[in-house]
N, C-alpha and C positions, 0 to 999 in steps of 0.2 A: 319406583319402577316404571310406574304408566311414566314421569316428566323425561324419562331413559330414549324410551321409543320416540317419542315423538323430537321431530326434526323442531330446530329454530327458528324462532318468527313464527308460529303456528299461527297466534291471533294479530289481527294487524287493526287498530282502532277507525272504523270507518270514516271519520274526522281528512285522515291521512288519505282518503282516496274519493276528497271531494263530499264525500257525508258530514252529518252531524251527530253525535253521541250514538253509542253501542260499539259493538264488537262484530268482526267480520271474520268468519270462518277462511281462513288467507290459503293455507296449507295444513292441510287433513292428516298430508302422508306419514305413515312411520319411518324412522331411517332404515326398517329392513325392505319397508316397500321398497321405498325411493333406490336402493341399491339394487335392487333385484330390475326396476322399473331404466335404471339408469344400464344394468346385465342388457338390458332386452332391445335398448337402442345400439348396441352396437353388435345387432345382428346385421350380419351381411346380405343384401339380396342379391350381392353385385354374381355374377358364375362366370366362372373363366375356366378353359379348358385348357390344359395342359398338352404335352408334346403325344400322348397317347391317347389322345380324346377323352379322359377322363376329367368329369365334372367336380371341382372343389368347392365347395360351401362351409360358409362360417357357422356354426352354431349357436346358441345363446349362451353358452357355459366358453365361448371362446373356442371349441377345439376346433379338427375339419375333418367333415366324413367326405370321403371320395364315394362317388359316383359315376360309374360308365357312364356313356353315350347309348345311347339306342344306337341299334346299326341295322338298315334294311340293305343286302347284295340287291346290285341292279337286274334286271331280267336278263337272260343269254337265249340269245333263239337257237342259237347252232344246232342242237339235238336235234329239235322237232323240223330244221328246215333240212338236216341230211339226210332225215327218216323218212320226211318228204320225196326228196332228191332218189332217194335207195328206191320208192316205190315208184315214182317214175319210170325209171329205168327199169326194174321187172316189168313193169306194164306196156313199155314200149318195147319189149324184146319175147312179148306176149308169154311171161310167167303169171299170170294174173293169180294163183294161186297165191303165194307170197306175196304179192305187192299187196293185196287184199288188207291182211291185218300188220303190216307193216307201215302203210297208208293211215289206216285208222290212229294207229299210235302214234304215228305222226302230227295227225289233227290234234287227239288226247292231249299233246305233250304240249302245241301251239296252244292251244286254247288254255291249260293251266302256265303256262307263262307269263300269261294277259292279266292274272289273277291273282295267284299264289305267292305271296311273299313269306320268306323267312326273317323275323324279326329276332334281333338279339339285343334283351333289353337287358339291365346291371344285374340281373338272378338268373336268368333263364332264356332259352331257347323257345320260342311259339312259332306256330303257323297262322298266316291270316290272309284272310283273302282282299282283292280291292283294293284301289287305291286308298281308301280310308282304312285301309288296314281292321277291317271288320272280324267278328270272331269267327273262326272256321268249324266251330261245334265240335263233336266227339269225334275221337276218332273209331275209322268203321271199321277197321281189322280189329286192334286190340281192346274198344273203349277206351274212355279219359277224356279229357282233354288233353289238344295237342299242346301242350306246353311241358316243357321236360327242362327242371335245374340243373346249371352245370356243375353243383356239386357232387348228382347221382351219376354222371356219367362214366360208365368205368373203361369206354374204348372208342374210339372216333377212327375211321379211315375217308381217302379221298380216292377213288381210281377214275382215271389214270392220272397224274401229275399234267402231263402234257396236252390232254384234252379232257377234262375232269367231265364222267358220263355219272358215276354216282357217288350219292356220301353214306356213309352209314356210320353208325352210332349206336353205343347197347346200353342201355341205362337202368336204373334198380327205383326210378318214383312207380313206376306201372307195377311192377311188382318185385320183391326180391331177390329172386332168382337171376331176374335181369331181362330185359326185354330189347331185341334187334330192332331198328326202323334201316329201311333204306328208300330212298330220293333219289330222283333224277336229278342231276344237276339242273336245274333250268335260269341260274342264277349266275353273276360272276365267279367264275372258279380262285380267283387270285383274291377277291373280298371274302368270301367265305372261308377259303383257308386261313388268311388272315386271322378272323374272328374270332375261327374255330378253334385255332393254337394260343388266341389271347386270351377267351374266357375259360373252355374246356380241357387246356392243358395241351402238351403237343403230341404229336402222332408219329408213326411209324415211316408215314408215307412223305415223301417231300411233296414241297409246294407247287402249284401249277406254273411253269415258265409260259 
């Protein structure tokens, strides 16, 4: 049994490699190592991404797990620069009342565009802030963290198609009844739809032209 395991040529007479008398421990391995050892070199490290940005990898058993892409939407200023625009204009035609917190959420909106990314990585939906993509902590309405799987998601909309102002989304990880979020668009509307129909399933709403 043990002469079973063991690969050929095990001992090699040191003579043979420039020595003189004794024995040299040549090759130790079993042939189950050696096969499993010989499985594990033709792991692939190579990634190549496919027509849908999905990442394929070879495994050590041979098979291939797919893996998304991370996908971050670019930043969209339009909101926070029309919301601007809109309080201008009450301020210059001396409504100052409404231009007041119109204005404000205008800056609100500017300022988390600078910051606020939506990352969609191969499980799940996050919020992060920074260009480092830093973590955005709990969230302050509901608790949790902001990160929500697209397996729980049970409804996704975009409005408006043509000038995408918010997304919403109602999901069952916060709890399971189901839980509403809604967002500003502050992101590209045409990547996010995109994303949102690739990972989350499609929607009601069409897409942004």
């Amino acid at each position: 049994m043990a002469s079973a395991l063991l690969s050929t040529g095990l001992f090699v007479p040191l003579k043979n490699r420039g020595e003189t008398g004794g024995f040299c421990l040549w090759n130790s391995r079993s042939s189950i190592h050696g096969e499993l050892l010989s499985k594990a070199n033709l792991v692939k490290r190579e990634i190549s991404s496919d027509a849908r940005g999905r990442l394929v990898i070879a495994s050590v058993l041979g098979r291939k797990v797919t893996r998304r892409e991370t996908v971050v939407p670019d930043p969209d200023y339009r909101i926070p620069v029309v919301l601007l625009g809109m309080a201008g204009g009450l301020a210059y035609t001396n409504n100052l009342l409404p231009a007041a917190p119109v204005g404000l959420l205008g800056l609100l909106l500017l300022f988390q565009t600078t910051r606020v990314r939506f990352v969609f990585d191969d499980e799940a939906l996050e919020v992060k802030v920074g260009e480092e993509l830093q973590q955005s902590g709990e969230n302050v309405f509901v608790g949790g963290k902001n990160r929500w799987k697209y397996s729980t998601f049970v409804n996704w909309e975009l409005w408006w198609p043509n000038f995408p102002v918010l997304v919403y989304f109602k999901e069952t990880q916060t709890k399971p009844e189901g839980q509403v979020h809604f967002f500003p668009v502050i992101f590209n509307g045409k990547q996010l739809y995109d994303v949102m129909v690739e990972r989350a399933g499609p929607s009601k709403t069409s897409g942004p032209k």
